[in-house]
N, C-alpha and C positions, 0 to 999 in steps of 0.2 A: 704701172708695171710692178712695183714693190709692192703694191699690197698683194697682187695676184702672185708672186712668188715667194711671200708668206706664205697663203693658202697652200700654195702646192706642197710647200717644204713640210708643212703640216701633215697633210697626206704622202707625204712619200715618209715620212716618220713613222706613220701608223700603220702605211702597205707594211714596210719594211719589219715593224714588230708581229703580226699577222705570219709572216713568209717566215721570218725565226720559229715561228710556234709552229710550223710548218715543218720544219725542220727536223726538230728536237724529236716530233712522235714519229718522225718516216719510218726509222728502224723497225719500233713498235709495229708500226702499222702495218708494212711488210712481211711483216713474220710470216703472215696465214694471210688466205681469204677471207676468216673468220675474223681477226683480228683489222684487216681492211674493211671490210663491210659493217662490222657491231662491235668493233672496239675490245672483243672477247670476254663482251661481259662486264664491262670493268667502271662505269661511269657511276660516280656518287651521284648523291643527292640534289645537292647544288648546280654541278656540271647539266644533269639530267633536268632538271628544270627550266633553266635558263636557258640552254643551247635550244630545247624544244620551242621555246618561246619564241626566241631569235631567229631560229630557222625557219621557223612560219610566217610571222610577220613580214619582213625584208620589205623592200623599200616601199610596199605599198605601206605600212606605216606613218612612213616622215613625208612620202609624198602622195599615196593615193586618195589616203585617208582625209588627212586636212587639205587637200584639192576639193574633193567632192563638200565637203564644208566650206569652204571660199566661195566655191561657185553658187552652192544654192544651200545653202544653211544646215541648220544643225540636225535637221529630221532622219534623213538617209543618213547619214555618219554616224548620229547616237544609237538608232535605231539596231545598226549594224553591228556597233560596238558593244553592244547590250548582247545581243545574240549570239555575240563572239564572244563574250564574258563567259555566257552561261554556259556555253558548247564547253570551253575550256577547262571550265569546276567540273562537268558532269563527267565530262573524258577521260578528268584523271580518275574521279572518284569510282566509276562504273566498271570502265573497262583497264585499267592500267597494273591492276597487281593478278586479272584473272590472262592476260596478253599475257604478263612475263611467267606464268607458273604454265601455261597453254603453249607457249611458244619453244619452252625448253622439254616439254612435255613430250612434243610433234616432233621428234625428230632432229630436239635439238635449231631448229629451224633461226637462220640470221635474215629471213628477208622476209616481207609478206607475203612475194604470191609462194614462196618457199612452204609458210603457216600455212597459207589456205589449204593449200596439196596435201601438206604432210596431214592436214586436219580429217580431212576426209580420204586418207589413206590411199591416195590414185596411182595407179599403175601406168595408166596415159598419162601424161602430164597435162592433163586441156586446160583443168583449172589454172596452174602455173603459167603456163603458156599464156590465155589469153587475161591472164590479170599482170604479166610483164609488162604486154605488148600494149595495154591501157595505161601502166606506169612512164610508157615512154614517150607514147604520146601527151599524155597530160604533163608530165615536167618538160618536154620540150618545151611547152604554151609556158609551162611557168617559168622556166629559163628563162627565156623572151622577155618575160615581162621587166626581170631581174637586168638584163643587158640594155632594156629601154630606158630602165633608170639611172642605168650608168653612163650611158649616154647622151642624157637629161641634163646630168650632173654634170659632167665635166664638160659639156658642149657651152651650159649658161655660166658656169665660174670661168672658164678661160675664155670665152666668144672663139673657139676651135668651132668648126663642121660637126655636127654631130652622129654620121657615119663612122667619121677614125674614129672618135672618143670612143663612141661604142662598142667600138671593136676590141682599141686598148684594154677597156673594161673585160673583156670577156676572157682576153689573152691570160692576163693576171690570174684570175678566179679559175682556168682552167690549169695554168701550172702550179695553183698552188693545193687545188684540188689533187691532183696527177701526184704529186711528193706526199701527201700529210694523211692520206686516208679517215673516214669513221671518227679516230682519234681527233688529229691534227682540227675534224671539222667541229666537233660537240669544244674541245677547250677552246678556240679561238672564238666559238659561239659563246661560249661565256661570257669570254672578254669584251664580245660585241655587244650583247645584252645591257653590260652595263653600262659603255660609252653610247647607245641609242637611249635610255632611260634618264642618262647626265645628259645627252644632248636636247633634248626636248624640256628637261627641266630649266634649263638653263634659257633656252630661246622664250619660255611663257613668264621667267623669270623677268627678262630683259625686257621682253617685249610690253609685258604689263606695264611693267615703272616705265617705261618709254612713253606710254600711252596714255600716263595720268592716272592709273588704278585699272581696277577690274569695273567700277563703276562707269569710267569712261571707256573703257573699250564697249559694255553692254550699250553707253548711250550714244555710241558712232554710228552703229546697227541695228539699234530696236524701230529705227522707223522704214526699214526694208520690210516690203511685206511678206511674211511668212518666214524670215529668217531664223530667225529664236524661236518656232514656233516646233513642236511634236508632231503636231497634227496639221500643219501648212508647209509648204515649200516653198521658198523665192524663186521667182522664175525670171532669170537677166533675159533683157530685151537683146535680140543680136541680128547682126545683118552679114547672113555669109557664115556664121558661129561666133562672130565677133561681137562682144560686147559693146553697146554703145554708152555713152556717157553727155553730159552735157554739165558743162560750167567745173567740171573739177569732179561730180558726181556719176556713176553709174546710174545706169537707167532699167527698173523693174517692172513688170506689168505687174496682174495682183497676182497676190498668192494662191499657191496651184491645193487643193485639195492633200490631206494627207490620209487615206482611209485605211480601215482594220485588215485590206487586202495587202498595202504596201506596208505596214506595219509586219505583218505578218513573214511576207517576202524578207525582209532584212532581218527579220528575226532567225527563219529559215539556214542562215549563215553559220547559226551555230551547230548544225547539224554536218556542216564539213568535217569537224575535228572528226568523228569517230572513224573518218575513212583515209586521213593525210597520212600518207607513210615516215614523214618527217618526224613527227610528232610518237606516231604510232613505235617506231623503231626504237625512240628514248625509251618507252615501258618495258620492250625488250633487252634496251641493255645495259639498265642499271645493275647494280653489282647483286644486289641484295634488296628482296621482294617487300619487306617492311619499310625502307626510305623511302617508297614512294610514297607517301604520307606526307614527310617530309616535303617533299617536291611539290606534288600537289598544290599545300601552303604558298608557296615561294611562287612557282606559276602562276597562282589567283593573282596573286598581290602585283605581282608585276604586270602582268594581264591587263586589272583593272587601269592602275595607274599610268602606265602609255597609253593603252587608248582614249581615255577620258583627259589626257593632254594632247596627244596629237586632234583630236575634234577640235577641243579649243584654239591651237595653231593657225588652223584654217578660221574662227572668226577674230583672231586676235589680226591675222595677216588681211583678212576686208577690214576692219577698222582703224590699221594704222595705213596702209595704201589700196585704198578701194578700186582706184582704175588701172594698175600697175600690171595686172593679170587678166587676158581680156576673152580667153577662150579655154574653154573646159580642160583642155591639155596644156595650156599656160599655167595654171592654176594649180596645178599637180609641183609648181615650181614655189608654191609660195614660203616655206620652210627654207630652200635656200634664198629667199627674198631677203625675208626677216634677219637670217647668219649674218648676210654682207653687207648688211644695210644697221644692224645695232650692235655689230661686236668685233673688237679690232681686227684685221686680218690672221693672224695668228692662230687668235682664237676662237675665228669660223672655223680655221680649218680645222681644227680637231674638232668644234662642235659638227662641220658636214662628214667628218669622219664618219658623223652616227647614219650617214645615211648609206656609205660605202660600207659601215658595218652591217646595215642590214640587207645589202645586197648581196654581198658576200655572205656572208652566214645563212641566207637561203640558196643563192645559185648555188654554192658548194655543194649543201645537199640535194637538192633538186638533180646535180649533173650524176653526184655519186651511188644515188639511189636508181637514178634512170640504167646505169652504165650495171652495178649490182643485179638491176631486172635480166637485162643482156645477157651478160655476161654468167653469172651462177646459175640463170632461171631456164635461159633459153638456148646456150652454147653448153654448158655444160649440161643442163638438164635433159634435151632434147639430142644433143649432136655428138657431143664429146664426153661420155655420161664417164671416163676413165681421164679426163683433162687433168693436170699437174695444178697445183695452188697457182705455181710461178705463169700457167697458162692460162689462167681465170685469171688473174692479174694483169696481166698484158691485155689478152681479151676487153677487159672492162678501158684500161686507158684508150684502147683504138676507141672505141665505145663512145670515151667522153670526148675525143676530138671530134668525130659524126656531131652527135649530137649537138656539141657547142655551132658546127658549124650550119646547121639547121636554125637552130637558137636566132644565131646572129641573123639569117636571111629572114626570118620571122619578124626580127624586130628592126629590120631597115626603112619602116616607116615611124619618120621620127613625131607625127601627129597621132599615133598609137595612145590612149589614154590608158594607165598603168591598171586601176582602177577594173575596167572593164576585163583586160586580159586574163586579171588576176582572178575576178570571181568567175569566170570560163571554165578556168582550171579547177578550180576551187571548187566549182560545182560538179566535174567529172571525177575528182575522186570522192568528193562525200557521196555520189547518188552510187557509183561502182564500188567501191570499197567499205561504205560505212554501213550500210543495212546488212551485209555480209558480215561483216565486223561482228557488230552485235549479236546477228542469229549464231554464228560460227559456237561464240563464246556461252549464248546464255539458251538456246533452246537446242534441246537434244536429239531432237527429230526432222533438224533441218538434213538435207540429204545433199547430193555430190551432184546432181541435175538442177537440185533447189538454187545453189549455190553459184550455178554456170549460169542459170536461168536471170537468177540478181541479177550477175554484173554486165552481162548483157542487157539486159532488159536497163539499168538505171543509166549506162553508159547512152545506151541508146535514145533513151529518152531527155537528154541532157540535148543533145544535139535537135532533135526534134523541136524539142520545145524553144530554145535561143534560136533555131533557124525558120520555124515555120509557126508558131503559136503563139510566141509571146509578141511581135512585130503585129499581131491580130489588135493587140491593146485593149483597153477597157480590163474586163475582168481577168484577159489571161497574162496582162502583164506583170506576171510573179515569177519572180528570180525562179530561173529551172533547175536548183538544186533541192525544191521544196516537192514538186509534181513527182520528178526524178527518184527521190529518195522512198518517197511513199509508192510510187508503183514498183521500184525495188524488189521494197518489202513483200507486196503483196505479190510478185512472182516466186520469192523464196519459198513463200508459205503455201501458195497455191500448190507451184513442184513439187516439192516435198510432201505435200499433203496425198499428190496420185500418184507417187514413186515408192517404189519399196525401201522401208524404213532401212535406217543405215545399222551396219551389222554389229554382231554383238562385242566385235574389238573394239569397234569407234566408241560405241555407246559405254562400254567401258573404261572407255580413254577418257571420257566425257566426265565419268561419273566421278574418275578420282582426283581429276581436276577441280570438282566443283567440291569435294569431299576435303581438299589439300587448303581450302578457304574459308571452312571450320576450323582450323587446328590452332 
């Protein structure tokens, strides 16, 4: 009982400095809707880095990540992480200073489907509209994912039900979203950035010298087959999903195939970033168009260096307790294994902080971007196009209670693997948002049907493909954010190519943006 009310005392130390920071920006945030929604422009370099980083990640991180590495080795998890690196560098480098000169450009625009509209200049709102009501569905899915984990979390550190936990979890994240807006959520992401980055150093720290070296942790697990392997996968023996074990040992058939199709798939991954509104929104609201450079830098380096330790968590966690975690969604726990099990209670709790800091720091935004879509896109966009600030602001909080309480009924099954939920989601905004993203910004003759055409077309094809083609297996089991994103594309270009070119304001709007990127 006293170690567990270390932990917690831990964690209410760390809610409680989160909810202060919460605090301090309300005023700010409140100002405006502009100031609630993209912080009015105002985030450095640092901030804009980190918080982007933090808010993506969240707790698939500390526990999807090195789950899916516990269970079946290093292939999918590097793979994945490689692909997430590279999305990350090219994101910022490609798209991130032509978004902020674009976004202020349009109309002044604080939201994406706000940019897409304002880009192609509509009078209807369709585009708006129906790239809201994609952002709300897809952050619900990610909420959910966010609430499982919290649920995860506090259900295995306290042995509590892991319905209330989850719930607790969600209560939290939404009152303190509802108080701290935009602001409140990019600084506390900071702050989270850097206790999930300490907390992971710390657990591979511990956990190595616990283990006897990095030599022996490699020699616990090189005799699993396919484990350490690129191009092989461990495949646990299971009965029911349950891993079986004999004498102290897990038990593996041989290693499953790794070929240049599933390589490819998890490479695929890095094709999310150009469409996540999370990430996409930091480019928007840095203060000043040349730090992002700066950021960029700061993002890679962080980028690389969690996921190339959270992978390792997941084989450092099978070779210091190899039967301890016995099914695909147990496994998702092995981060908080390793806290309770090598580091005094105390100081779990701040290191499990890092995994409450990466829930939080994504449901925040996930609930405030979803309620943003709502509330500026489709209530006042559509309905109330003469709405008051202080009415878009009320509007959006009803918003995030919906939504959370969606959220929660999604993630009420607590065998939910985080892992799975996350690239769901993860695959509906890179195929809807990302190929639009890029034509929007780098080719001139994408058109306003080309555009409608996309995000239907990649939305739709996400679902297809995870509901009815990839379940086919053999060659079509590729993550469907890769099929998705390329037929996309190829509806943008096809519309656009039979529609009448867009007219001579757009094409001028286009030109002096791309002209403002010389200077």
């Amino acid at each position: 009982m006293g170690d567990t009310l270390q932990i917690l005392t831990a964690m209410i130390i760390y809610m409680a400095t989160v909810i202060i920071i919460g605090v301090t920006f309300a005023r700010r945030a409140n100002a405006s809707s502009d100031a609630y929604f993209l912080g009015g422009r105002s985030l450095g370099p640092w901030v804009t880095a980190m918080s982007a980083e933090a808010s993506d990640m969240s707790g698939w991180l500390l526990m999807g990540l090195p789950g899916v590495a516990y269970w079946c080795g290093i292939a999918d998890a590097a793979w994945t992480a490689i692909g997430l690196a590279a999305g990350t560098y090219i994101n910022w480098l490609i798209v991130s200073k032509r978004l902020r000169r674009y976004s202020e450009k349009a109309g002044n625009a604080i939201t994406l489907p706000e940019y897409f509209s304002n880009r192609f200049h509509e009078k209807k709102k369709v585009i708006m509209t129906i790239a809201a009501v994609f952002i709300l569905i897809f952050f619900t899915v990610y909420a959910a994912s966010c609430l499982v984990t919290c649920g995860k979390l506090f259900s295995t550190l306290f042995g509590l039900p892991y319905i209330p936990m989850m719930i607790v979890g969600a209560v939290f994240v939404l009152i303190y979203t509802i108080i701290g807006g935009f602001l409140a959520e990019s600084a506390s992401d900071f702050m989270q950035a850097i206790v999930m980055i300490v907390a992971l150093g710390v657990i591979v720290l511990v956990g190595t010298y616990e283990a006897g070296g990095l030599g022996a942790v490699i020699d616990n697990v090189k005799d699993i087959p396919g484990f350490l392997e690129f191009f092989g996968m461990a495949t646990p023996e299971t009965v029911d999903g349950v891993q079986q074990a004999v004498n102290g040992q897990p038990l593996f058939g041989e290693a499953a195939p790794y070929g240049i199709l599933s390589i490819v798939s998890m490479l695929a991954w890095g094709l999310g970033y150009f469409g996540v509104p999370q990430v996409l929104l930091r480019f928007m609201a840095i203060r000043h168009e040349d730090e992002l450079t700066r950021s960029r830098r700061i993002a890679t380096v962080w980028v690389v260096i969690s996921l190339t330790i959270a992978v390792f968590i997941g084989v450092l966690g099978r070779s210091l307790y190899p039967t301890s975690l016995t099914t695909s969604s147990d496994a998702e726990n092995v981060f908080i294994l390793l806290s309770t099990n090598l580091l005094p209670p105390l100081i779990a709790g701040f290191v499990m902080a890092g995994i409450l800091a990466a829930t939080i720091s994504s449901s925040d935004s996930y609930l405030l971007i979803a309620a943003s879509a709502f509330a500026k896109n489709i209530y006042q966009g559509l309905f109330r196009k003469k709405a008051s600030d202080r009415e878009v602001l009320n509007i959006s909080r009803l918003t995030l209670l919906v939504i959370a309480i969606v959220a929660i009924i999604i993630a009420l099954d607590e065998n939910s693997v985080i892992f799975t939920i996350v690239s769901f989601a993860w695959a509906g905004f890179g195929a809807t948002f990302g190929p639009l993203m890029l034509f929007s910004l780098f080719w001139k003759r994408t058109t306003r049907a080309g555009a409608i055409a996309g995000m239907l077309g990649g939305a739709g094809m996400v679902f297809v493909w995870n509901l009815l083609v990839r379940p086919l297996g053999g060659i079509w089991d590729i993550y469907e954010l890769l099929p998705a994103f390329l037929f996309s594309c190829l509806c943008i270009i096809v519309v656009s190519l039979l529609t009448p070119e867009p007219s001579e304001e757009i094409k001028r709007e286009f030109e002096e943006v791309q002209q403002m990127g010389t200077k």
